[in-house]
C-alpha beads as a LAMMPS data file, in Angstrom:
LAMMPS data file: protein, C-alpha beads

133 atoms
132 bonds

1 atom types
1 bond types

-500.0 500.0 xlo xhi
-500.0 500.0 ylo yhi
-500.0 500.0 zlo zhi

Masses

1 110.0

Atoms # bond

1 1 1 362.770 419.375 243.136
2 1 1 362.180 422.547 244.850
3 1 1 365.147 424.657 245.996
4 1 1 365.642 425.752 249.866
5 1 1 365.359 429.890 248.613
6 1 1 361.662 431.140 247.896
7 1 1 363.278 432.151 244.512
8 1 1 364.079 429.225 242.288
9 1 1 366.377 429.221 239.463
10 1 1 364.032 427.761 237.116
11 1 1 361.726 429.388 235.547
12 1 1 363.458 433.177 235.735
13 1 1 362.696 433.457 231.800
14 1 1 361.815 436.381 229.592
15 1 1 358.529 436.349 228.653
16 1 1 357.728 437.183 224.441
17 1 1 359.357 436.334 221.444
18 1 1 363.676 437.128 220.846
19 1 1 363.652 440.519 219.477
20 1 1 360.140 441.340 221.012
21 1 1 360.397 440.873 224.391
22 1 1 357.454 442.092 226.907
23 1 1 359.129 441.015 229.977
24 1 1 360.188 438.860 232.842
25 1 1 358.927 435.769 234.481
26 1 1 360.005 434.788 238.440
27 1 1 359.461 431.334 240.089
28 1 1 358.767 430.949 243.826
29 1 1 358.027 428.287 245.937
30 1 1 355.198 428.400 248.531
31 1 1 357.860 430.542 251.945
32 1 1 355.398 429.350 254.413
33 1 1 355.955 426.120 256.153
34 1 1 351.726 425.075 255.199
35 1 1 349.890 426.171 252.355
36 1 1 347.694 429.123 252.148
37 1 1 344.891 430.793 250.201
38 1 1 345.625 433.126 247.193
39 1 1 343.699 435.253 249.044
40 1 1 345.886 435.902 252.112
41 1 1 348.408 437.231 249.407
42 1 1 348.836 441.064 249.203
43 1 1 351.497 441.085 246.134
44 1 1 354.690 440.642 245.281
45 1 1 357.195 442.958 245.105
46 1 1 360.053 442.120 242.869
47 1 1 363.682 444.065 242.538
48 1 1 366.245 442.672 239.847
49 1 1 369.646 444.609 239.449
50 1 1 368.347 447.283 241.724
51 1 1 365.199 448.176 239.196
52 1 1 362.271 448.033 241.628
53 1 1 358.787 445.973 240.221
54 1 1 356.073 447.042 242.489
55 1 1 353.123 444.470 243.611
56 1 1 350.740 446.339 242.135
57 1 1 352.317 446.023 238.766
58 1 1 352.951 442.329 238.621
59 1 1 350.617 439.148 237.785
60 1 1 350.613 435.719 239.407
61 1 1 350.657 432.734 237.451
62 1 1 349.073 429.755 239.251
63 1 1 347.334 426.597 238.137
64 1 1 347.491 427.806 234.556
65 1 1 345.422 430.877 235.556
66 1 1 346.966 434.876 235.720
67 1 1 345.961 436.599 238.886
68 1 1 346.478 440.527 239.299
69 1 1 346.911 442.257 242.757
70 1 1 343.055 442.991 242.854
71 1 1 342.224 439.544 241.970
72 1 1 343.930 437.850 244.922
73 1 1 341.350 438.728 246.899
74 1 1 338.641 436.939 246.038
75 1 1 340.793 433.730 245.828
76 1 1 339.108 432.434 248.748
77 1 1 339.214 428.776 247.495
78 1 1 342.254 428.604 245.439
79 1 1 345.157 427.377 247.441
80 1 1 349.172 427.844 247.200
81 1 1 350.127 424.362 248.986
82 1 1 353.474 423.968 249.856
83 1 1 355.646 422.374 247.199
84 1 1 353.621 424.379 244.513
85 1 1 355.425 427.375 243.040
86 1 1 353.955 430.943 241.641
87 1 1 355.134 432.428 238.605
88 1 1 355.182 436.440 239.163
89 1 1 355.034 437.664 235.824
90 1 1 356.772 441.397 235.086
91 1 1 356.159 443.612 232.597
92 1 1 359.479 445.391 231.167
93 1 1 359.605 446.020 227.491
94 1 1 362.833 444.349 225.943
95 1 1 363.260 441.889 229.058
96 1 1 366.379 441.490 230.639
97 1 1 369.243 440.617 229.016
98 1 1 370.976 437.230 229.650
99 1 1 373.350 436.412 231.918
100 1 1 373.201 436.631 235.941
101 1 1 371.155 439.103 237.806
102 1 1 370.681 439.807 241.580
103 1 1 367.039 439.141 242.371
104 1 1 365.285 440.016 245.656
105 1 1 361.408 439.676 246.680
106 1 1 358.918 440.750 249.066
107 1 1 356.130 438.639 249.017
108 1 1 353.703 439.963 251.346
109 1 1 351.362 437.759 253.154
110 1 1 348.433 437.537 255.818
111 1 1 348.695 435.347 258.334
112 1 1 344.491 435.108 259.889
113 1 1 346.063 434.384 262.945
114 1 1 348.079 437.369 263.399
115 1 1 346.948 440.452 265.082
116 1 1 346.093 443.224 261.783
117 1 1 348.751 445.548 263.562
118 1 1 351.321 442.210 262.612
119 1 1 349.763 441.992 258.964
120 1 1 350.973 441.856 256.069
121 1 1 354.147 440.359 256.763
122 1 1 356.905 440.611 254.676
123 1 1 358.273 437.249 253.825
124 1 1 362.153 438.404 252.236
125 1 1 364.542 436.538 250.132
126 1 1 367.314 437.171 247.511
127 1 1 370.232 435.661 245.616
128 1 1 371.492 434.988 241.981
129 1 1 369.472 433.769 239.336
130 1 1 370.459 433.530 235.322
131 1 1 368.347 434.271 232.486
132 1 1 369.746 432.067 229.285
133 1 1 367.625 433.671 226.801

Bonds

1 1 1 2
2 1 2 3
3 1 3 4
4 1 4 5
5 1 5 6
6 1 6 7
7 1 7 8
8 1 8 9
9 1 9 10
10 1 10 11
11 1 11 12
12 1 12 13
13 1 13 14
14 1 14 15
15 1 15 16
16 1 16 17
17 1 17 18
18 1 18 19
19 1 19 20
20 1 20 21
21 1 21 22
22 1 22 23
23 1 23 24
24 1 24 25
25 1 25 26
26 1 26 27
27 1 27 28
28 1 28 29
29 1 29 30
30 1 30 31
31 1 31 32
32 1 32 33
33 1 33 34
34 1 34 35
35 1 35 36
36 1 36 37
37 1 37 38
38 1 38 39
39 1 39 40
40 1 40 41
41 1 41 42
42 1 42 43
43 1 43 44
44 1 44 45
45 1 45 46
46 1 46 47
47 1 47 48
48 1 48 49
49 1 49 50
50 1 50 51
51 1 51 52
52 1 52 53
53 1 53 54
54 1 54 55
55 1 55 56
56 1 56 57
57 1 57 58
58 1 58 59
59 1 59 60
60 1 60 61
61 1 61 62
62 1 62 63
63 1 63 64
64 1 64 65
65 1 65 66
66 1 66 67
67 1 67 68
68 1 68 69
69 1 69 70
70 1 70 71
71 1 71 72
72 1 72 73
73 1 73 74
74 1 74 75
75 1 75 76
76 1 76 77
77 1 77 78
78 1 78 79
79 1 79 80
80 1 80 81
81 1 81 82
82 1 82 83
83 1 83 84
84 1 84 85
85 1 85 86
86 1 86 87
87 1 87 88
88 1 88 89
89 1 89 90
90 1 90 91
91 1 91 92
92 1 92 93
93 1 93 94
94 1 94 95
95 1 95 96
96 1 96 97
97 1 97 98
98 1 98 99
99 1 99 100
100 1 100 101
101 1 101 102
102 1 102 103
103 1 103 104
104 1 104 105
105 1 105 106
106 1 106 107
107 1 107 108
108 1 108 109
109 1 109 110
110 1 110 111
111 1 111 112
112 1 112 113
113 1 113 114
114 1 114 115
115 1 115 116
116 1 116 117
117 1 117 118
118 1 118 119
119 1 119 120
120 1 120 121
121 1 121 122
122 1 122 123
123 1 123 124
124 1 124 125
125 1 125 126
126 1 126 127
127 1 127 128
128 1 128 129
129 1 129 130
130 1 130 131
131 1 131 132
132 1 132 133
């Protein structure tokens, strides 16, 4: 079951082996109350603890297929349909180490039917998420 914040607990995991860590993985749910194209997506922007992870940096993981920023926008066909999540995946050598951290996210999106002085807009959210391992 999906949680009411864009961020969800599960699936905040570090990403490589213990001891070889190559970074971070973030689960959100689809913020928009329909679904939408992967290509109305302009990135993610990602801040944990304060440590800033731009959108250009960071890789979607959708329907078992990795998406960078450039990538997005040919996604024409591919949609995010609400009650599907995203995996943002964030490169940070070592990880983060366990415990809680304070997440926030910009995921900035395209709405067609907004005037392009309106676009992207920046869809916000934060809170507390733990990493186990």
């Amino acid at each position: 079951m999906l949680e009411r914040s864009t961020i969800q607990s599960s699936g905040f995991s570090n990403l490589g082996p213990e001891g070889a860590r190559t970074g971070f993985r973030l689960r959100l749910r689809q913020p928009n109350y329909r679904g939408m194209r992967l290509s109305l997506i302009e990135g993610v922007d990602v801040t944990v603890d304060g440590e800033h992870f731009a959108a250009a940096d960071n890789r979607i993981l959708f329907q078992g297929r990795t998406f960078g920023l450039a990538d997005l926008d040919g996604e024409t066909e591919t949609r995010w349909s609400v009650g599907e999540t995203i995996d943002v995946l964030i490169d940070r050598p070592g990880g983060l180490v366990p415990g809680v951290h304070r997440v926030e996210t910009i995921i900035w999106m395209r709405h067609p039917y907004f005037p392009p002085q309106f676009r992207p807009v920046p869809m916000r959210d934060s809170r507390e998420v733990t990493i186990i391992l």
